[in-house]
C-alpha positions in Angstrom: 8.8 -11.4 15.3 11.3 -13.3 13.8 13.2 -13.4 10.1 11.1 -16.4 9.6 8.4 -14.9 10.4 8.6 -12.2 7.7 9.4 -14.6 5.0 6.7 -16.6 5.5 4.2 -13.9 4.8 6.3 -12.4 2.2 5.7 -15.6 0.6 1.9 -15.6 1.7 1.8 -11.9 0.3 3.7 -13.0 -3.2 1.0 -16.2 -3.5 -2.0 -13.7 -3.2 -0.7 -11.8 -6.1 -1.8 -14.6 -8.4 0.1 -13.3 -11.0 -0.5 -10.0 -11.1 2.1 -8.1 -12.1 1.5 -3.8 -11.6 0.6 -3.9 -7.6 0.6 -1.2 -5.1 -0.3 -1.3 -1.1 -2.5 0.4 0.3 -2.2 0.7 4.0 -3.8 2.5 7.4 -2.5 0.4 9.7 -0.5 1.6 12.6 3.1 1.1 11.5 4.1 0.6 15.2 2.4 -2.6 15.5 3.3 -5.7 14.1 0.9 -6.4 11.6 1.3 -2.5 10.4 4.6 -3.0 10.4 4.6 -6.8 7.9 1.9 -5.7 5.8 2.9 -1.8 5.4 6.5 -1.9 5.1 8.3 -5.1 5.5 5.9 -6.8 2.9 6.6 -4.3 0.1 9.9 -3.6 0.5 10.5 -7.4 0.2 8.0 -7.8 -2.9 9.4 -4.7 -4.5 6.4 -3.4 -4.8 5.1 0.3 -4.3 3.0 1.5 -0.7 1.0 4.0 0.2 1.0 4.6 3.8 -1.6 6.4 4.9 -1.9 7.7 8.5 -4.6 5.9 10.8 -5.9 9.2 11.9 -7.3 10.0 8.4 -8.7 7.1 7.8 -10.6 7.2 10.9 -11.8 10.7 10.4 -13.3 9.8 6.8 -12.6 6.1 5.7 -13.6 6.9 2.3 -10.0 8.1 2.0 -8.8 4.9 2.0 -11.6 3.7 -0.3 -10.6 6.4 -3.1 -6.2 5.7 -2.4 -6.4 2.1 -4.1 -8.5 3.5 -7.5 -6.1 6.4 -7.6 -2.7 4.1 -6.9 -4.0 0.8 -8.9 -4.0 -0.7 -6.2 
């Protein structure tokens, strides 16, 4: 993965905003692979936008965690 790389879907992740301003991620992916990595850290940090992390465990013991984290976050 390469700097490149992560601005390029930075970008990506700032175009799929469409404008809106008050965002917050919600995430269950694994934070030690790459896409967990883009889309859970590296993308908010460089968006300045709030995450929620949840752990992949939970969400695979009841999913509807991660359906109830966006409504709760405004996300």
């Amino acid at each position: 993965m390469t700097h490149a790389n992560l601005v390029s879907n930075a970008r990506q992740s700032e175009a799929a905003r469409d404008g809106v301003s008050e965002v917050t991620a919600v995430s269950s992916l694994p934070r030690s692979q790459d896409m967990g990595l883009v889309l859970s850290i590296a993308g908010p940090v460089a968006l300045g936008v709030p995450s929620v992390l949840m752990d992949p465990i939970a969400f695979v013991q009841r999913p509807d965690r991660w359906l109830g984290a966006p409504a709760g976050e405004r996300a």
